[in-house]
N, C-alpha and C positions, 0 to 999 in steps of 0.2 A: 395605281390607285387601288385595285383590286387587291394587292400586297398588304398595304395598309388597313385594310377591312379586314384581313384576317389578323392579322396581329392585336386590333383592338380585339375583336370579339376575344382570340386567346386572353385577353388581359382582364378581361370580363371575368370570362370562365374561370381564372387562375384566382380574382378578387373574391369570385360566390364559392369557389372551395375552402380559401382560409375561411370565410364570416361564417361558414356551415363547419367547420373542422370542431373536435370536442375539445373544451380548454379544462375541462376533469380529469386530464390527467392522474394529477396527487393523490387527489382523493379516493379515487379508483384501487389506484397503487396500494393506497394506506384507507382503507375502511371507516378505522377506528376515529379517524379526523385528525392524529395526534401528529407531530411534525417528525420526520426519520432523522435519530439520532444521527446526533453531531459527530464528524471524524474526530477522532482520538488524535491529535499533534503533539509530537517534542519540536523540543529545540536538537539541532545535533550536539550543541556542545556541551548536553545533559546528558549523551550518555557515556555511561559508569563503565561497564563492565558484561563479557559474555561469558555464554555455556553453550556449547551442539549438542543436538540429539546423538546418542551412537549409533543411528543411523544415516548420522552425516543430511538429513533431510529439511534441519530447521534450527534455528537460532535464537537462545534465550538473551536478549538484553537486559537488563537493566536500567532505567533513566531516573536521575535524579536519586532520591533516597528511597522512596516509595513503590515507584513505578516497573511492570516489568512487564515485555514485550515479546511476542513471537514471529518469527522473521522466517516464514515456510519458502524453503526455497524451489527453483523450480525442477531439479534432480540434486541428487546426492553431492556432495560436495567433501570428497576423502580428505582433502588437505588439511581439514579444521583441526583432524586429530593430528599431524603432523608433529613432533619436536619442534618448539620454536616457533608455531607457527602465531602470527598475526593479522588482524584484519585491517584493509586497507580500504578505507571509505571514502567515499566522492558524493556529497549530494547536491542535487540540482535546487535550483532556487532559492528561496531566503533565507536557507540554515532551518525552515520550518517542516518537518517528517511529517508528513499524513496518511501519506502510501506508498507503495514499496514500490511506483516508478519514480520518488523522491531519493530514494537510497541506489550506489552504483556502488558494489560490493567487491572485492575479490581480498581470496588471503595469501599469505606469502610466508615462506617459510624461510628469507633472510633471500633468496637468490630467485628465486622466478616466483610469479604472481600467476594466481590463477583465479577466472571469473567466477563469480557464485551468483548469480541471478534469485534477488528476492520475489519472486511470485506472489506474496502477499504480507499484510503486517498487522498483525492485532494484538489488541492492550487484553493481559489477564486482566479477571478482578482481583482484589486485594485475596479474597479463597481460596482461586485460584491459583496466586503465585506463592501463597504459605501450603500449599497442599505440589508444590516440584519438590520432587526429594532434591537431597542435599547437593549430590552431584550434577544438577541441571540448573541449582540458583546461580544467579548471575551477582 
């Protein structure tokens, strides 16, 4: 009996922390009151076309006619510059990219495959992708 007395009271004490916890979160977060911009999504089977850094550090996509994307990876990745080489995409979910644990990467230069871990993904603006010199457009 006395078991049971404690478990309510816990159940108590667990009820009057949620109803006292702060639900202002967002607003906190974001001051302004305005809602945090929406993920930027492709479809996979809109992209076009790439470029690497020659630093081997990051990835210029392409999507679609307009769109173009940057694919930071999480270290250097030598192969991209390879002969031959090509990228070998696997993405998880509905074909729908949002973020770069959507994307499962690795390129291959015709005979072994090697991983390239995207670390992050974001869309230039349209200034942004007319201001990549020529050798980074995708």
């Amino acid at each position: 009996m006395r078991t049971s007395h404690i478990v309510s009271m816990l159940g108590a004490a667990g009820a009057l922390v949620l109803a006292t916890a702060p639900t202002a979160l967002p607003e906190a977060a974001n001051p302004e009151g305005s809602k945090p911009p929406a993920a930027s999504c492709f479809f996979s089977r809109d992209w076009q076309g790439w470029k690497a850094t020659p630093d081997d550090k990051a990835i210029y996509i392409r999507v679609g006619r307009t769109k173009v994307y940057r694919l930071d990876l999480s270290s250097p990745c030598p192969s991209l510059h390879d002969p031959g080489s090509h990228l070998i995409t696997k993405f998880h979910g509905s074909g729908s990219v949002c973020t770069a644990l959507d994307i499962d990467l690795k390129v291959s230069d015709g005979h072994i495959a090697t991983a390239c871990i995207v670390r992050q993904l974001s869309e230039l603006s349209p200034a942004e992708a007319a201001a990549l010199p020529k050798n980074l457009q995708p």
